[in-house]
N, C-alpha and C positions, 0 to 999 in steps of 0.2 A: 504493500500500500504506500509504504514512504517514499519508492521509489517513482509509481505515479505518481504521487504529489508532485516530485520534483520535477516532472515530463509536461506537467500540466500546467505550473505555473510558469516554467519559461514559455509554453507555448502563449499562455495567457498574456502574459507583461508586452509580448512581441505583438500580441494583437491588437492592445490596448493602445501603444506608440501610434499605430496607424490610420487608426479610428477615425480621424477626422476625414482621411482620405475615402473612407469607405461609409457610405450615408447608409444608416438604417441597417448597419448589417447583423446578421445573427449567425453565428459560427459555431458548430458541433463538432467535438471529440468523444469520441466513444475507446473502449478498448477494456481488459481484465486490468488487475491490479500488478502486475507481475515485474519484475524489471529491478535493476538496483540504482537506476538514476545516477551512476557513477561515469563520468566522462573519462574514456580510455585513451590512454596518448602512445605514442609511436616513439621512441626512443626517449623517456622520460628522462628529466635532467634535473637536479635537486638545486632548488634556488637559494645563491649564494648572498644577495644584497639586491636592495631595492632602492629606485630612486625616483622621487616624487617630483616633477615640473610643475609649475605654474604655466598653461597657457594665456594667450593675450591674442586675437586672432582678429584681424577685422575680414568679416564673409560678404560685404556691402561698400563697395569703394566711392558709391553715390554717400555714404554718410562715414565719413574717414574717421571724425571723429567718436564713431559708435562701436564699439571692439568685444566681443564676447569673450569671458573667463571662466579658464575651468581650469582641475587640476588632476593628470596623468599621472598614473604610473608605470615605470619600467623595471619588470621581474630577470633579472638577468641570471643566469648559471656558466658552468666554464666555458660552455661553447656555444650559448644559443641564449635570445634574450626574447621578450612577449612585454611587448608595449599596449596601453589599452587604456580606456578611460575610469578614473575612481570618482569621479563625481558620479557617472553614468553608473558604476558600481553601489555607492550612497543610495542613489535615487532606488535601484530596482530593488534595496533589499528593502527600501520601507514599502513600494508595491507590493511585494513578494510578503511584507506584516498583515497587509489589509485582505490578500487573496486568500492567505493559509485562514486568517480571521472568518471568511465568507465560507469558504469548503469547510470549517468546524461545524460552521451555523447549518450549514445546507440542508434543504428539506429533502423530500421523501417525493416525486414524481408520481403521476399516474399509475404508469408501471412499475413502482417502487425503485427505480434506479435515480441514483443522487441529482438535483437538480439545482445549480448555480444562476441568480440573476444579476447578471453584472452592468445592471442600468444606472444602478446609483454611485456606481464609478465614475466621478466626472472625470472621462477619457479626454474630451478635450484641451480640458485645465492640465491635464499630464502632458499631454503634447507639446502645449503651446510653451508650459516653462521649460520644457528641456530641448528647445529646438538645437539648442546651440552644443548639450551633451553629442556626443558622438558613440557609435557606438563601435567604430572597426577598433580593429588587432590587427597590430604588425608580427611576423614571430621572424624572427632574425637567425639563421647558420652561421656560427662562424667561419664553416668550414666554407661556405658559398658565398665569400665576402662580395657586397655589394647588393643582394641580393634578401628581398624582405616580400616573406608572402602575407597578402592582406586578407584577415580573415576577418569573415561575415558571416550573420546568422540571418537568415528567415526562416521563422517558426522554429521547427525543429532540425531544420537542415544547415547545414555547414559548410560554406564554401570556400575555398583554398583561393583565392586570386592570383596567379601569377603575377609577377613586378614588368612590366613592361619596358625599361631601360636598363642602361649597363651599369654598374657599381662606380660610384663620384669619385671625380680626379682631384682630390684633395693637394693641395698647396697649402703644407706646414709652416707658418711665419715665427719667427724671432721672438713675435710680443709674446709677454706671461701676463697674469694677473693671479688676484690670490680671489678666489670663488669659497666664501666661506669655511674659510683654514684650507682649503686645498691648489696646490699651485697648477694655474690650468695655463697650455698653450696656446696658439690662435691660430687654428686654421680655415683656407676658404673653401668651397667646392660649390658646384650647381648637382639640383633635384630634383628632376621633374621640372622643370624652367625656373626656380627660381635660386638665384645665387646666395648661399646661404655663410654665411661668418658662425664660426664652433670652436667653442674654449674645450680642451680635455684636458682630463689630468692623466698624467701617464704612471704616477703612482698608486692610479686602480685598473690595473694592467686587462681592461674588456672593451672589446671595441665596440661596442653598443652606444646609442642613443634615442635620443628620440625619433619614433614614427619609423623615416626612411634614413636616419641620418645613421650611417657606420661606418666604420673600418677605419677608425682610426687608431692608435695606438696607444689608446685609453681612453674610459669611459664620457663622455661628451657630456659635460654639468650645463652648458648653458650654450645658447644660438638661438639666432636669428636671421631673418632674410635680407637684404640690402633695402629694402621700401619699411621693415620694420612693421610690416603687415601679419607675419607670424613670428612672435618672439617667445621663445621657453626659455623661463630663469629657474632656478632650484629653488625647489621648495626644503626639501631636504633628502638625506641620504640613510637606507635602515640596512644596518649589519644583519642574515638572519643566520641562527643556530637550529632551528630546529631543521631540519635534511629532508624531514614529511612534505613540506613543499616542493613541489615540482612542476615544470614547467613541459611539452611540449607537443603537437601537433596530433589534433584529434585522427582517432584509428577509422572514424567513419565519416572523413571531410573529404568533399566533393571537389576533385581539382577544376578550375573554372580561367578561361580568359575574362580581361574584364567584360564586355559584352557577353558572355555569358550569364554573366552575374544579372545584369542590368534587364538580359531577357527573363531569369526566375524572377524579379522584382514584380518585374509588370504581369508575372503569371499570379503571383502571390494576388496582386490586389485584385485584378480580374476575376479572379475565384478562389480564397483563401483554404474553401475543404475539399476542391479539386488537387489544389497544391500539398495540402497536408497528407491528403491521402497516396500522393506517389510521392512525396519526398521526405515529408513527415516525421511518420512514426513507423515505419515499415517491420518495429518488431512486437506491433501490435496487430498487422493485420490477419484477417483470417481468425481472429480468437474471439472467444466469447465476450458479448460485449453485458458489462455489468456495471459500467461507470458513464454517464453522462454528464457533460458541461457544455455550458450554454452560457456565451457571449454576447451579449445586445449589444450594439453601439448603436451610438446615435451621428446626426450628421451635424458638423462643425459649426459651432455658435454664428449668429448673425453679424459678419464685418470679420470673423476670422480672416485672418490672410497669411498664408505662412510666408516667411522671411525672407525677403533674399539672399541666395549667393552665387551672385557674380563672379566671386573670386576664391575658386576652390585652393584648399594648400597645394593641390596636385595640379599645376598649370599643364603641364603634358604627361 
């Protein structure tokens, strides 16, 4: 049963994100209770240290001075790092308080099978403050320097993005600075079109950084772009001990070019339990079904407008 719960509310949290986009919808999962909700990874790696950025991001170049903030982290281990949002983390676990809260409550259906109404969820209200959360994963090989696959979820599916360019010609400069007690150097490189300025420090010997930024010859505390349109300053840095943490690529992630990606999107919203049913949950199908949930949404407030951005981090 615990391990449905946990299949159910990531499906759920992922539905509710979307909500505005989808008017009046009502979405069913059915399936047994079975399963252990345990995400299995492909060459697991124990994470070593963690390190928390401060983003600063303008996604609106019509309003220069309007910048959205939020604060990432990077899970690194000796050869492979998983960059990803912890605000976006924040927000889903107090979702993931109000959904377990609703499935305790849940009544009793027609045909006695459990039934969830998720009307009184104001989905829109969720949407609208976390436009600016992100939700991708970078996961980084050392061994395949340059080279960061972007992972994305719909519903229950998982897709691998391949990186579409070659690994950044970094030019190491002379300048230092000290980055809260640590001596970082200064180098420049381009990413995806935008030229980017990266302090590291070379005495935390991982060539990790933010999003797409690596392969340098220490860990990357702080960068920005030449327009100052995306800048990450350190928030701080956490030593970990316990070795239970690990980091790395799901065993049932779907490899995808970008356009592949962007074709599941538009399938997802076109029919959400057409989608779920072939990409889903595929080790619920064909089983006895004894669990129902039932997603209402409604359509996006009067004068909603989602946001602009004109100006992705990823220029090419």
């Amino acid at each position: 049963m615990q391990g449905m719960k946990k299949h159910i509310i990531r499906y759920v949290i992922c539905t509710l994100l979307i909500m505005p986009r989808l008017s009046k919808a009502q979405i069913f999962i059915s399936g047994d209770t079975g399963g252990n909700g345990q995400v299995k990874t492909v060459n697991p790696q124990p994470v070593v240290g963690k390190v928390f950025y401060k983003l600063s991001y303008m996604p609106d170049t019509t309003k220069r001075d309007s910048l959205t903030q939020e604060i990432f982290e990077l899970d690194f281990a000796k050869n492979a790092s998983m960059f990803l949002s912890y605000s976006t983390f924040q927000r889903d676990s107090l979702m993931k308080k109000t959904i377990e809260e609703q499935m305790k409550n849940a009544t009793a259906g027609a045909n006695g099978e459990k039934l969830i109404d998720m009307l009184h969820f104001d989905a829109p209200m969720v949407v609208s403050n976390s436009q600016a959360y992100s939700r991708d994963k970078f996961y980084t090989d050392a061994a395949k320097a340059g080279t960061s696959l972007h992972i994305m979820n719909i519903a229950m599916a998982t897709f691998l993005i391949k990186d579409s360019t070659e690994k950044i010609n970094w030019q190491i400069l002379d300048s230092t600075k000290d980055i809260r007690g640590n001596l970082c150097q200064k180098a420049v490189g381009e990413s995806h079109g935008r030229l980017y300025t990266a302090w590291f420090c070379s005495d935390i010997p991982y060539s990790f950084g933010p999003r797409r930024l690596n392969g340098l010859p220490g860990l990357i505390l702080e960068a920005h772009d030449e327009k100052s349109e995306v800048n990450y300053t350190l928030d701080h840095i956490e030593t970990i001990k316990d070795t239970s943490e690990v980091i790395g690529l799901p065993q049932d992630g779907i490899d995808a070019a970008p356009k592949d990606y962007v074709k599941a999107q538009e399938a997802f919203q076109k029919n959400p339990q057409a989608f779920i049913q072939s990409h889903g949950m595929p080790q619920m199908q064909g089983k006895e079904n004894n669990m129902r949930i039932v997603v209402s949404g409604r359509a996006a407030p009067k004068g909603f407008k989602k946001p602009v951005n004109n100006n992705p981090i990823d220029l090419k």
